[in-house]
N, C-alpha and C positions, 0 to 999 in steps of 0.2 A: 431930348434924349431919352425920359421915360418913355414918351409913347412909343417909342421903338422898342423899349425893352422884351413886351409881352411876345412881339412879331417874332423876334431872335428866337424869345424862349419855345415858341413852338416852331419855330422851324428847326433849331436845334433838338427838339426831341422829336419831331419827323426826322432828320437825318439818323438818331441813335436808333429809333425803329427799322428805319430801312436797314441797315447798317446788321442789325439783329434778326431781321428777313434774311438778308443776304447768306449772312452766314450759318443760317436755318437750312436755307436752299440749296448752300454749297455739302453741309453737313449730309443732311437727306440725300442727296443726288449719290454721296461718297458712299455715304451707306448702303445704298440700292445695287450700288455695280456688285458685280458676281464675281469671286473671285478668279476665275480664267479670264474675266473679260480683262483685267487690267497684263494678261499674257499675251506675246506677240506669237502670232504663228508664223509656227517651221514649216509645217507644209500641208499638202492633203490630197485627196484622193478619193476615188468610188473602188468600191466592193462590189465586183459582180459573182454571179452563179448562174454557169452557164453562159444564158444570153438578155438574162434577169438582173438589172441595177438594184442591189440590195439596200445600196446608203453611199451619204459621203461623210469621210472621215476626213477631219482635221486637227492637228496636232500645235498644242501651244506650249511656249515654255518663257522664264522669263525674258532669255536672251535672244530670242528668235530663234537660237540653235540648238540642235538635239543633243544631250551630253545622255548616259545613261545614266538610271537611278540619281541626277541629281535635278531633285525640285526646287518652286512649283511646275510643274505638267498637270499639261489637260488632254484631255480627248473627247469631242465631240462627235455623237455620230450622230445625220440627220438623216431618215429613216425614209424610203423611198416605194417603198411596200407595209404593207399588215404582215407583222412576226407574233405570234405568240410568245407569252412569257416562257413555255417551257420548252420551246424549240432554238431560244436565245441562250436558256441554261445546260441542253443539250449539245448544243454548238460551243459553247463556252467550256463545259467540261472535256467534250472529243478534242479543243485544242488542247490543253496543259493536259492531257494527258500525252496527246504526242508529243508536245512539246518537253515532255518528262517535267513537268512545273507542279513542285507540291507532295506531298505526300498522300497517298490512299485517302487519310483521315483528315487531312488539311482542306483536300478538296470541295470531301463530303462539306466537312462545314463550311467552306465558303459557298456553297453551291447552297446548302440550306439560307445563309446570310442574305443571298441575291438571291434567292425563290420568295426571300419574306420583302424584299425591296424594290424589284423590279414590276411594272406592267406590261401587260399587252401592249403593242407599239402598233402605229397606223404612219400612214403614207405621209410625210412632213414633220411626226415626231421626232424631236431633239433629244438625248441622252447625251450627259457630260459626265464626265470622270476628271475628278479634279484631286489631282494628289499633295497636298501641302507641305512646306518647307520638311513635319519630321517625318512624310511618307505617310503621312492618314488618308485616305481616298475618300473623299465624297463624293457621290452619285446625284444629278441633280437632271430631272425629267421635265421640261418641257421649262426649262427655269426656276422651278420648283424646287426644292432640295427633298432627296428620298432617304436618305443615310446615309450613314460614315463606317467604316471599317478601317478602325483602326490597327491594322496590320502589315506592316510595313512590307513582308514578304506579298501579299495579297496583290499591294495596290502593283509590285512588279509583277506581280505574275499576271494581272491583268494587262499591261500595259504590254505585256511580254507577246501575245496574241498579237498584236497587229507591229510589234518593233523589234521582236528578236530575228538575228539572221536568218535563222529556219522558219519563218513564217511559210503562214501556208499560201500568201500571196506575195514575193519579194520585191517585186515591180510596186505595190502598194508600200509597204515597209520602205524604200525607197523614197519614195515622195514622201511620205510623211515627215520623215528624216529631213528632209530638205535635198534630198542627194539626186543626183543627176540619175 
């Protein structure tokens, strides 16, 4: 019955290693995922101009459905063209302002915010907009994380560009929505 003892003892602490592997692995893997990825998507859609496919847009939330302002929501866009950073910040500002979204001076500084955050995008780049449970938006580039703006007005106002009624594309707002 001794000679078996030693055999046990190292097979029982092989198993508490694996055991501690495992749960190493499960831990790491939980850590790795991005916080949109654990959201189911609502829906999605391409952005054209013209007769030029700008991107595809996808929209995630926790419950699959689009409720307004209530988080988490994401928005990914994966980029189908070369955009400049400041032609992204141009287009971003011309919407909320039609959109009437902001104040003069909200703008400005959001506009500064994402001028210090945002890159030049190329043809297959990813940009995610991920808004957490109190409305904080983080921005994350190619799976990357770029920053947070913490302003709960902001991350709607962004969000407001591709899902408010008045979008400038509705058929896109639409699909994202999940709506017919």
């Amino acid at each position: 019955m001794n000679s078996k003892t030693p055999i046990t003892g190292i097979w029982g602490g092989i198993s508490l290693h694996l055991a501690a592997l495992s749960l190493l692995v499960a831990t790491t893997s939980d850590a790795a995922t991005l916080p949109w990825q654990k959201l189911r998507p609502v829906g999605q859609g391409q952005m054209h101009w013209l007769w030029f496919k700008l991107y595809d847009a996808t929209l995630f939330s926790e419950s699959g459905r689009y409720q307004p302002g209530h988080y988490p929501q994401a928005l990914t866009l994966t980029y189908a063209r070369a955009i400049e950073r400041d032609d992204l910040l141009g287009a971003t500002s011309s919407e909320w302002q039609r959109l009437g979204l902001g104040s003069d001076a909200e703008r400005q500084r959001w506009l500064g915010q994402l001028a210090a955050l945002w890159p030049d995008v190329q043809a297959g780049d990813k940009l995610t907009f991920y808004v957490d449970k109190g409305g904080t938006g983080h921005f994350w580039w190619q799976e990357k994380p770029l920053g947070t703006l913490a302003d709960p007005q902001f991350s709607a106002a962004f969000l407001a560009i591709w899902l408010a009624d008045n979008s400038r594309d509705p058929a896109l707002t639409r699909r994202l929505r999940g709506q017919p």
